[in-house]
Biotite code that builds the C-alpha atoms (Angstrom):
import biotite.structure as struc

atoms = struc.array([
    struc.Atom([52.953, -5.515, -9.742], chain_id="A", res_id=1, res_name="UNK", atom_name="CA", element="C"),
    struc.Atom([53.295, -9.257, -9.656], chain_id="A", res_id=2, res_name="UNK", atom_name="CA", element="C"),
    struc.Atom([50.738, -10.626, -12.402], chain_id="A", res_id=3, res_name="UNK", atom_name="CA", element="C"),
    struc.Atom([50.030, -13.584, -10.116], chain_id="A", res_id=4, res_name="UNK", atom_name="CA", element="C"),
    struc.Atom([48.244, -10.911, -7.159], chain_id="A", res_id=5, res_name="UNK", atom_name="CA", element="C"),
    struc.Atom([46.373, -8.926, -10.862], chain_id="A", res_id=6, res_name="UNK", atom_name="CA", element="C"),
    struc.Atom([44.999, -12.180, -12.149], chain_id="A", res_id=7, res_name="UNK", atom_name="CA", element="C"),
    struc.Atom([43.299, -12.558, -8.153], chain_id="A", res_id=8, res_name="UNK", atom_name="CA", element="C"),
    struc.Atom([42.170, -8.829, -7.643], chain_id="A", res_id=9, res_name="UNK", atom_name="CA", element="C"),
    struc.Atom([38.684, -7.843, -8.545], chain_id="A", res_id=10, res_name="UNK", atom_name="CA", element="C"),
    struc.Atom([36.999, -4.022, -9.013], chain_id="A", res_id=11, res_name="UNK", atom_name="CA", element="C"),
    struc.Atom([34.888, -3.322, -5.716], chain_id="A", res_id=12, res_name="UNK", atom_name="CA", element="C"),
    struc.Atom([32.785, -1.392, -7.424], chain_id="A", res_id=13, res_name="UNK", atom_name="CA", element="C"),
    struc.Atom([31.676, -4.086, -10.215], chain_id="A", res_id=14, res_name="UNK", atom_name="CA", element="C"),
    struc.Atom([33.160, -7.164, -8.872], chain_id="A", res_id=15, res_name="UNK", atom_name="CA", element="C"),
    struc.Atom([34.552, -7.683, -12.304], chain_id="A", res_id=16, res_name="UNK", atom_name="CA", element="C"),
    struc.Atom([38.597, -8.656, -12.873], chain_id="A", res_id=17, res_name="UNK", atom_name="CA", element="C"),
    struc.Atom([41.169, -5.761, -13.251], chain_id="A", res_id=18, res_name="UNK", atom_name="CA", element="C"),
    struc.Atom([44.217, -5.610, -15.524], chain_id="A", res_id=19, res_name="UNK", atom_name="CA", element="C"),
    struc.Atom([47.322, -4.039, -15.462], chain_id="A", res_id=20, res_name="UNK", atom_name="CA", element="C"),
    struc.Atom([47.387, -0.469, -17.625], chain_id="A", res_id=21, res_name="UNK", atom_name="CA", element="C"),
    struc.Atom([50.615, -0.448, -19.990], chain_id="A", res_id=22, res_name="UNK", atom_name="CA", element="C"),
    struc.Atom([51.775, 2.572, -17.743], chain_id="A", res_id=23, res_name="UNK", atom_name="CA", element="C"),
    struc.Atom([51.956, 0.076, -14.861], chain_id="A", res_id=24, res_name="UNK", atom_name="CA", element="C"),
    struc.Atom([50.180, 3.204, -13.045], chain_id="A", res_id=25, res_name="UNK", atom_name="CA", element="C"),
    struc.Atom([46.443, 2.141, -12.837], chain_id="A", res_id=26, res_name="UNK", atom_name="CA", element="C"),
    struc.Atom([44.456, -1.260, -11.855], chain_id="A", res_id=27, res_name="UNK", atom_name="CA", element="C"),
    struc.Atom([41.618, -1.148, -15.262], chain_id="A", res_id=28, res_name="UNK", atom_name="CA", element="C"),
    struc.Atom([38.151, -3.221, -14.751], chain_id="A", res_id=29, res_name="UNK", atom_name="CA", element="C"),
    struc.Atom([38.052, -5.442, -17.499], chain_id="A", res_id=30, res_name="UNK", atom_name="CA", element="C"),
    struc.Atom([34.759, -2.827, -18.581], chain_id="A", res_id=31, res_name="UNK", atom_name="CA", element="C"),
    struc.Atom([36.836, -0.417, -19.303], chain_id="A", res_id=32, res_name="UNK", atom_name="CA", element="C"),
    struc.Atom([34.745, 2.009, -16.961], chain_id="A", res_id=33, res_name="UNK", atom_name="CA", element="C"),
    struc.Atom([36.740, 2.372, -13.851], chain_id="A", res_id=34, res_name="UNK", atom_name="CA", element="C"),
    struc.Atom([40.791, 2.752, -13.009], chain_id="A", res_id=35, res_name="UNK", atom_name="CA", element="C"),
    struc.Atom([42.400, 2.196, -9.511], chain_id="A", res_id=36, res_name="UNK", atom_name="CA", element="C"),
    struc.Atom([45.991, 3.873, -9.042], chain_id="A", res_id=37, res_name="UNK", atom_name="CA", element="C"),
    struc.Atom([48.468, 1.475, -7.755], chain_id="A", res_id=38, res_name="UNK", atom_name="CA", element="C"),
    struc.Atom([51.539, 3.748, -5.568], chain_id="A", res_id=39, res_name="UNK", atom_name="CA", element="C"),
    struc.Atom([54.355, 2.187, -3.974], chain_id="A", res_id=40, res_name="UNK", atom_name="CA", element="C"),
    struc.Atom([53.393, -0.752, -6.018], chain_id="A", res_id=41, res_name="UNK", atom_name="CA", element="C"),
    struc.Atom([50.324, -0.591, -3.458], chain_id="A", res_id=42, res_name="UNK", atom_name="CA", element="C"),
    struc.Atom([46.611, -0.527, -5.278], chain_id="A", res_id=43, res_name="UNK", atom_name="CA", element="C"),
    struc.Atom([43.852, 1.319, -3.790], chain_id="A", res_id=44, res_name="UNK", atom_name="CA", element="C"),
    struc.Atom([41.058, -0.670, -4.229], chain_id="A", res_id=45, res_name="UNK", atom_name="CA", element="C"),
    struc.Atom([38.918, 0.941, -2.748], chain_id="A", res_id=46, res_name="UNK", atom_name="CA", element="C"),
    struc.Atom([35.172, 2.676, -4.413], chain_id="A", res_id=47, res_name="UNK", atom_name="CA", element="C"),
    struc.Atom([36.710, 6.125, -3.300], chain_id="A", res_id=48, res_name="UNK", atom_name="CA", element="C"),
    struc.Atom([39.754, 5.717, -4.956], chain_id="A", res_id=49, res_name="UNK", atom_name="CA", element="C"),
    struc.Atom([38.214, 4.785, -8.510], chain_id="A", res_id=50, res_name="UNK", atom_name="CA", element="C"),
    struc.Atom([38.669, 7.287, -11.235], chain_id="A", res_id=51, res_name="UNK", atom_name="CA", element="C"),
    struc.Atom([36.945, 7.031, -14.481], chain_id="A", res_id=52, res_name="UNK", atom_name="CA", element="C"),
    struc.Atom([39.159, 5.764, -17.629], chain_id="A", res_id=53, res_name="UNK", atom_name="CA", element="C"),
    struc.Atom([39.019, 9.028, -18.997], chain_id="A", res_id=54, res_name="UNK", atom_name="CA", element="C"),
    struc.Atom([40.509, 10.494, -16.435], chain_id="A", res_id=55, res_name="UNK", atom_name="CA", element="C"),
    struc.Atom([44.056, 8.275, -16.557], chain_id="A", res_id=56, res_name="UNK", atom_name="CA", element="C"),
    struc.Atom([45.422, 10.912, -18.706], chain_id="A", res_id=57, res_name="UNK", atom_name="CA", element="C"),
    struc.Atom([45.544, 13.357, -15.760], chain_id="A", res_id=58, res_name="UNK", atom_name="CA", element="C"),
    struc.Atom([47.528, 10.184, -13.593], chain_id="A", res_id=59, res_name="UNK", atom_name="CA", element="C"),
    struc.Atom([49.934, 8.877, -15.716], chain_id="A", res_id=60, res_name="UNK", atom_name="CA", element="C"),
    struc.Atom([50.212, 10.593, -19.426], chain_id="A", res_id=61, res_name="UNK", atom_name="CA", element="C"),
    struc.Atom([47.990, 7.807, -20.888], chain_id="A", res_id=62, res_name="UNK", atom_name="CA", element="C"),
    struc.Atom([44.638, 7.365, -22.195], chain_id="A", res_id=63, res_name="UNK", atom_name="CA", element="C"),
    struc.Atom([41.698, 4.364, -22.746], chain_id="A", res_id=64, res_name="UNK", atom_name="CA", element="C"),
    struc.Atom([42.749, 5.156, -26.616], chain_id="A", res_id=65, res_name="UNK", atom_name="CA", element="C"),
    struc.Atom([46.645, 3.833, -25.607], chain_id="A", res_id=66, res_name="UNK", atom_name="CA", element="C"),
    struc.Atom([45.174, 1.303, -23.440], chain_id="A", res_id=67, res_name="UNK", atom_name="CA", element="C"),
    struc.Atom([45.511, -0.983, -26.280], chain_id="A", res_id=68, res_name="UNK", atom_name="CA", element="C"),
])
């Protein structure tokens, strides 16, 4: 994902910046709470799409202890 278009998005569900997940897999609220999965370099931001950090793991083979 371009870093210009991360640096602009915000989480819908706290309105709070996102950043990039070293997987490149998964949009992260700056809270550490909630994960967005980006496909076809695509993000879905939407509420319904937000998985807790916890579950990135299941996603991508990483987890909010790698996150670093």
């Amino acid at each position: 994902m371009d870093k210009k278009l991360i640096g602009i998005l915000i989480c819908p569900k706290t309105l709070k910046p996102l950043k990039l997940h070293p997987s490149g897999n998964v949009l992260i609220n700056i809270d550490g709470d909630f994960a967005y999965p980006i496909s076809d370099g695509i993000p879905k931001l939407t509420i319904d799409a937000a998985i807790p950090v916890e579950k990135i793991s299941e996603f991508d083979g990483f987890s909010k202890k790698n996150e670093g």
